[in-house]
N, C-alpha and C positions, 0 to 999 in steps of 0.2 A: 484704322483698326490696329491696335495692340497685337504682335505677334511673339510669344514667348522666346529665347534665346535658342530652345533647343530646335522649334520649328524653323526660325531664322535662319540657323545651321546647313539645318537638312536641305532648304532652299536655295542656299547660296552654295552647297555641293554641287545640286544640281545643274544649278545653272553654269554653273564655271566649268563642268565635265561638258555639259553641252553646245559649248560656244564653238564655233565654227570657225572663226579666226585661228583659234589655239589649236583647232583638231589641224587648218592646214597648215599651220606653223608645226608641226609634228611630223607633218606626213609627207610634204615635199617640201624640194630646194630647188632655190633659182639661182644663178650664177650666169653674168655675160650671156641672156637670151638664151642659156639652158636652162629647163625644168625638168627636173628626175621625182620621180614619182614611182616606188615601188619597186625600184630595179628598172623602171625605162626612163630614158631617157628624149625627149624630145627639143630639137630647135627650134627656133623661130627669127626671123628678124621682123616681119612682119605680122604680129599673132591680130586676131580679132574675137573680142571678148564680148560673150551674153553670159550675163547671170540674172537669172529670176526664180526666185520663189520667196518661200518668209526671211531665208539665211542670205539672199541674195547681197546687202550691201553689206556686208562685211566678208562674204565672198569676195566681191568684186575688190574692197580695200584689199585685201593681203596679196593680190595680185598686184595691186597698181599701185603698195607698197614696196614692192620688191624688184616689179620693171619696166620699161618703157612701152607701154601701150595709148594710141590713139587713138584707136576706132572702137566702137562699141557701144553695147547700150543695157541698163541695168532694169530690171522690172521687178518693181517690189510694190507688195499691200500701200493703198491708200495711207495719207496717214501718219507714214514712219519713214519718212524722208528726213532722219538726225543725224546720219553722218553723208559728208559733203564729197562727192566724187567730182574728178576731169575728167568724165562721160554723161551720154546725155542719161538722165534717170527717169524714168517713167513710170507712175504711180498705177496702179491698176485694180481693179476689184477682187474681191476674196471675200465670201466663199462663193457668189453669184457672176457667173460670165454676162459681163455688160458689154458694149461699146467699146470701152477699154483694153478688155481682152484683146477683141478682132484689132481695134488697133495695134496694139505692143505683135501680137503676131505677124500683121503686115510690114511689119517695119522690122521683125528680125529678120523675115522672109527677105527682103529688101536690102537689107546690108547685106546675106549671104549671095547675093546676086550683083551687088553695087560696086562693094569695098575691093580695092588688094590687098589679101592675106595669102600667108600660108601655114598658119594652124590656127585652125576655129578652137578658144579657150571655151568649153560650154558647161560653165557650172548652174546645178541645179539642185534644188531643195523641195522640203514639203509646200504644197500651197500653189505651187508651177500650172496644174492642170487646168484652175480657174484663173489666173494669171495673164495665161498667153494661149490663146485658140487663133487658128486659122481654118477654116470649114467654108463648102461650098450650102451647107444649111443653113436657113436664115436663123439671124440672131433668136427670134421669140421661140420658132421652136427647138435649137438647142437648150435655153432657158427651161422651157415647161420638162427636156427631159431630164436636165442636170438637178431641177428640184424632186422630180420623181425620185432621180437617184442618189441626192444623198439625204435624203428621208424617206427608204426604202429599209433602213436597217442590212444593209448588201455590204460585205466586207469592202476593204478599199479596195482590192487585187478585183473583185468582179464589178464594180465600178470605173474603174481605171481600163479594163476589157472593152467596154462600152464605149466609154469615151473615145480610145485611139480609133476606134473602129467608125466612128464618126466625124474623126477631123485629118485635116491636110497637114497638121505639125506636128499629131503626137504618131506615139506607136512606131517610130523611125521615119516620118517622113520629114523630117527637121533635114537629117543627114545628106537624103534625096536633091537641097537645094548649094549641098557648101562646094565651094572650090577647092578644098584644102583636109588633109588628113583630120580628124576629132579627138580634142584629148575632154572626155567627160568627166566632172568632180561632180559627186553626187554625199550630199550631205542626206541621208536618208528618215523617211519618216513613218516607214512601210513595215510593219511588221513581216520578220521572217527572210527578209534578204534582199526579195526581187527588186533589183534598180531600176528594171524596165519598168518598177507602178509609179516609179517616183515622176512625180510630175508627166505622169502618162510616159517616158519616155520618150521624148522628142528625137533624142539622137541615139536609141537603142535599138537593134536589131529587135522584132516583136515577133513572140513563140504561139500567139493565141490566138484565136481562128473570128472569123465572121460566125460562125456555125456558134461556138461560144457565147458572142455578145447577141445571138437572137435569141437564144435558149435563155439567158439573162435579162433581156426585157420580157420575154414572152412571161416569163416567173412574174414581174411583175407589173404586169400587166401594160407594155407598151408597145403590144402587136403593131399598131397603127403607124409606127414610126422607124420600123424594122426595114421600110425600103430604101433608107439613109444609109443603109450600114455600107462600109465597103472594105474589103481586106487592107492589109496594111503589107507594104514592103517584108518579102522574104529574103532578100539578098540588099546590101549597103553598095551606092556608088564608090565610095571613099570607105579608108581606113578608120576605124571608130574606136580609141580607147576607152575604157571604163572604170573609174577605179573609185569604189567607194571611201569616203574622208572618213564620215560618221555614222552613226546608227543607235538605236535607244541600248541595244548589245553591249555596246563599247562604254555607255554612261553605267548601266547595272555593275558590271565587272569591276568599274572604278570604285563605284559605290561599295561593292564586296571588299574590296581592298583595306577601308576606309571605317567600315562598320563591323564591329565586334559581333560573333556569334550569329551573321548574315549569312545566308544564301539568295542563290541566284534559281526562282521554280521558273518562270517563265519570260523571254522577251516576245514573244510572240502572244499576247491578249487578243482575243476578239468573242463577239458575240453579245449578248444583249446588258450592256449596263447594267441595269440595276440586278440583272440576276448575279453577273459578277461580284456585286458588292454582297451577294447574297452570300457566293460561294465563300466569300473573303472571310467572313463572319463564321462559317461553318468550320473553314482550317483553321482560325483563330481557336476559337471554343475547345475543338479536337484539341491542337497541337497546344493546349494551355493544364488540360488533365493528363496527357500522355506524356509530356517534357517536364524534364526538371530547369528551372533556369529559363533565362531570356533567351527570345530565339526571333530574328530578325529576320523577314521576306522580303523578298525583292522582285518586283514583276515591271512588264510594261508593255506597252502595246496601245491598240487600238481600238475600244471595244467600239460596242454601235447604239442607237438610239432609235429608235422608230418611232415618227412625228405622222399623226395626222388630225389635221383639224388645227384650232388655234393653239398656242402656246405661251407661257409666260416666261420668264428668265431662266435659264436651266442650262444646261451639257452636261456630259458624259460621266466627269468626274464627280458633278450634284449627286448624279443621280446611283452611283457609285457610292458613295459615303451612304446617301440616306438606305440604300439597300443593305449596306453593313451595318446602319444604325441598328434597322429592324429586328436583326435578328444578333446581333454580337451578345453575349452573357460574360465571357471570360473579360482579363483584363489584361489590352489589347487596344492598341491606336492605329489610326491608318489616316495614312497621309498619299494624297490625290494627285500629282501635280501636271497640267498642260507643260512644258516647255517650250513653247512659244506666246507664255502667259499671258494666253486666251480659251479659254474652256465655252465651248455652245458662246451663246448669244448673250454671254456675260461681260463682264468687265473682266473678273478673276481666274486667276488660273487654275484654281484647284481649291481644293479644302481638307479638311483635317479633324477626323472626328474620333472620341474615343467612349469604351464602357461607360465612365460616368455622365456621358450628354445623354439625357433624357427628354424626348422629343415624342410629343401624343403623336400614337400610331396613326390617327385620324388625319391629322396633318400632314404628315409623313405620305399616305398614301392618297389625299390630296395634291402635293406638291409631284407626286410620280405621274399621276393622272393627267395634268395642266401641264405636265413640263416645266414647272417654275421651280426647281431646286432649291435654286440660292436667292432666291424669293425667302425663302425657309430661313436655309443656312445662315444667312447675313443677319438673323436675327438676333442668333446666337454668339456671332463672332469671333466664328471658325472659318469663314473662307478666307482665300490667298489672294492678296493682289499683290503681280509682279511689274505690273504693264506691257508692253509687248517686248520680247527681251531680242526678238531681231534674229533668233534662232528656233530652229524646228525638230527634233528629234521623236516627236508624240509624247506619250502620257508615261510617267512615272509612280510605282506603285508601291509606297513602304507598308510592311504592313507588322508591326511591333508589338509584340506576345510576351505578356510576362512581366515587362518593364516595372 
């Protein structure tokens, strides 16, 4: 697929703000088995390093570029084992907790019980949650609930609630097994701040109740399954530092820096896709008869989708463009993008649609119906393929008025 120079552009912004590598080449230094981070300082002569989620190997590279570690074990997506580590690597499923998961969990439970350390390196990214489980519920029915809930349309923060409340590693009970003080890197992919959603929190102190995650299935509709729940740790064995690397925050802001007549409305997106795309189209239209001049938006987040029944090719960003399709009049582009360029159950990261793509509304509300978006889009030769870029910050939202 042909992608014009200026899309190129804006893509390869994004991804070079969002690289993970570079945020923690920015954010700490190591020197002689100290790492300072933020104004703290911590030792080590013996560290022991877990990294998992989608940012996981190139977390793990800028550590075991920098210093000598032995023990450890890295958990990343099926798949995208491209860069070569001296730890063991272990591929795991994403977005569905298999076998895999209970594996890679057993096994960091394992090291934290096996190894001598004395500081647990525990970095973590988006993607963690289906990654790495340890639960006393058997595998099929955590399965039936994890598909309940993430096509339930349920923000990630009340999905994230649920899960720690159902397993043995997240929600802080990671912390519960270490021998050694916790320094957390948290590459985030959570709208709005909270570290403790990121990858459920493994080694976070957790603020939300049982009474919470029952109220949250009971919504929708998984009474039946409510006697699994169990509180999570309110006080930490060990010392746990926290220190966020990244966040879709810190790419927007870069982006403002970068792009002429930008603002920055929102990092915090949620709620239902395609009405988003709906809203996007209405401040387009608005801010195109009220403004003189080009005026650049910047948003990002996490919207949501709600699946039931079959579906065809689609995600969040599909379905985003085609709702700004419907209703955009002004002239006005908006560009989609996953950053960890994978969008839904596509190949693509995102897409990019502007005033003059004209797409039968028949179609259009077809493809919303089926969930097939880029079923659509791909026809036209507007969606983005980046392949998987190894990083996770969530969804990037330009949205270009006037141009």
């Amino acid at each position: 697929m042909f992608l014009d120079s200026k899309v190129k552009e804006i893509v390869k912004r994004i991804l070079d703000y969002s690289d993970s590598y570079k945020a923690l080449s920015s954010k700490v230094r190591i020197s002689n088995g100290k790492i300072n981070v933020e104004g703290y300082s911590f030792i080590t002569q013996k560290p022991l390093l877990v990294s998992v989620g989608k940012s996981a190997l190139k977390m793990a590279k800028f550590f075991l570029d920098k210093m000598k570690i032995e023990n450890g074990i890295v958990i990343t997506p099926k798949g995208h084992t491209n860069v070569k580590l001296p730890l063991e690597v272990l591929e795991s499923s994403h977005p569905d907790i298999t076998e895999s998961s209970y594996e890679a969990g057993k096994k960091v439970i394992n090291l934290l019980f096996k190894e001598d350390y004395d500081l647990l390196i525990f970095l973590i990214s988006g993607g963690a949650s289906a990654l790495m489980e340890y639960s006393d519920i058997s595998l099929n029915y955590l399965k039936e609930i994890n598909n309940a809930l993430v096509t339930s349309g349920l923000s990630i923060e009340e999905i994230n609630i649920v899960r720690k409340h159902l397993s043995l590693i997240k929600g802080g009970w990671l912390a519960q097994y270490s021998k050694s003080p916790i320094l957390t890197l948290v590459v985030s992919d959570v709208p709005g701040g909270d570290l403790s959603s990121v990858g459920s929190g493994p080694t976070i102190l957790d603020f939300s109740t049982k009474e919470e995650a029952e109220r949250i299935m009971k919504d929708i509709g998984l009474e039946k399954y409510m006697g699994f729940l169990k509180e999570t740790p309110k006080t930490l064995k060990v010392k746990s530092y926290t220190f966020k690397i990244l966040d879709i925050e810190t790419v927007l802001t870069r982006l403002k820096s970068d792009i002429e007549n930008s603002e920055m409305l929102s990092s915090e997106v949620r709620g239902d896709a395609y009405s988003f795309g709906v809203q996007l189209a209405g401040i387009a239209n608005t801010q195109f008869r009220v403004s003189n001049g080009r005026k650049v938006l910047l948003l990002g987040g996490e919207p949501d989708v709600k699946i039931t029944g079959k579906h065809g090719k689609g995600g969040r960003n599909g379905e985003i463009c085609l709702g700004f399709l419907k209703y955009i009049k002004a002239n006005a582009r908006l560009y989609a993008i996953a950053t960890d360029g994978i969008d839904g159950n596509s190949e693509y990261a995102g897409c990019y649609v502007d005033n003059e793509l004209k797409i039968n509304s028949v179609d259009i509300h077809n493809a919303l119906i089926n969930h097939s978006s880029y079923e659509l889009l791909e026809k036209y030769g507007v969606t983005i393929k980046t392949g998987f870029t190894g990083d996770n910050v969530n969804n990037v939202y330009i949205l270009d008025i006037g141009d």
